[in-house]
C-alpha positions, -999 to +999 in steps of 0.1 A: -192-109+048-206-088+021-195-095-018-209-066-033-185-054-059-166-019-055-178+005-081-163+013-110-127+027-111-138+066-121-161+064-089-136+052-065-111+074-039-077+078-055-045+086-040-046+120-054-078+128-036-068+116-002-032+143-009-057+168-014-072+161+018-040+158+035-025+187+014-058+209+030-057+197+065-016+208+063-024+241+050-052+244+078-027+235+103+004+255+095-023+287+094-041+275+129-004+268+141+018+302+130-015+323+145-010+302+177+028+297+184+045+329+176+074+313+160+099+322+129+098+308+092+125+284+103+105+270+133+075+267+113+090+246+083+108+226+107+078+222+131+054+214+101+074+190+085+084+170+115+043+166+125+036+160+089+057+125+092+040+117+123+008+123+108+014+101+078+028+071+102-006+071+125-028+081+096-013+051+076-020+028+109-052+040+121-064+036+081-051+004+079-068-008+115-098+011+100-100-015+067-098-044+088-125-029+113-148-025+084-138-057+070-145-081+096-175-059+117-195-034+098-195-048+071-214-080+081-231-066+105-249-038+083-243-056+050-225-033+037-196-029+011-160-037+024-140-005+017-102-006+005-074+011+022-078+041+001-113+051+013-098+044+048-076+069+046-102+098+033-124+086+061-096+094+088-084+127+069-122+139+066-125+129+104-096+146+111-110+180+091-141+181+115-120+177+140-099+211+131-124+234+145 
């Protein structure tokens, strides 16, 4: 397993970064979505919220699986850092943002 320290506390992901990641994959979703479905306001704020719970449940999951992944594999078998469940979840959302295309 690989001790090396997590940087300093300015260098690391914050929860604010990872809502601006979620905040911009939302934004690109609602857009992709109301050009898409041909739906009113009332469908759309329904429809977004509703997948924007869903979409903090698995992201929360997948991030959390992702840790422990990293934790007990990569990590000692590319001696690298561990990561913390922060930097999880920007590594799902960013994942997810390629995947928006």
């Amino acid at each position: 397993m690989s001790t090396t320290p997590l940087p300093a506390e300015s260098h690391r992901i914050t929860p604010k970064f990872n809502l601006a990641l979620f905040a911009f994959n939302a934004l690109a979703g609602i857009i992709k979505f109301s050009f898409v479905a041909k739906v009113g306001l009332g469908g759309l704020v329904l429809t977004s919220i509703l997948d924007a719970v869903l979409t903090i449940c698995i992201l929360l999951i997948i991030a959390w699986f992702l840790k422990e992944f990293w934790l007990r594999l990569i990590s000692d078998l590319f001696s690298l850092r561990n990561i913390d469940y922060q930097e999880a979840i920007a590594i799902i959302l960013v994942l997810s943002m390629l995947g928006l295309s």
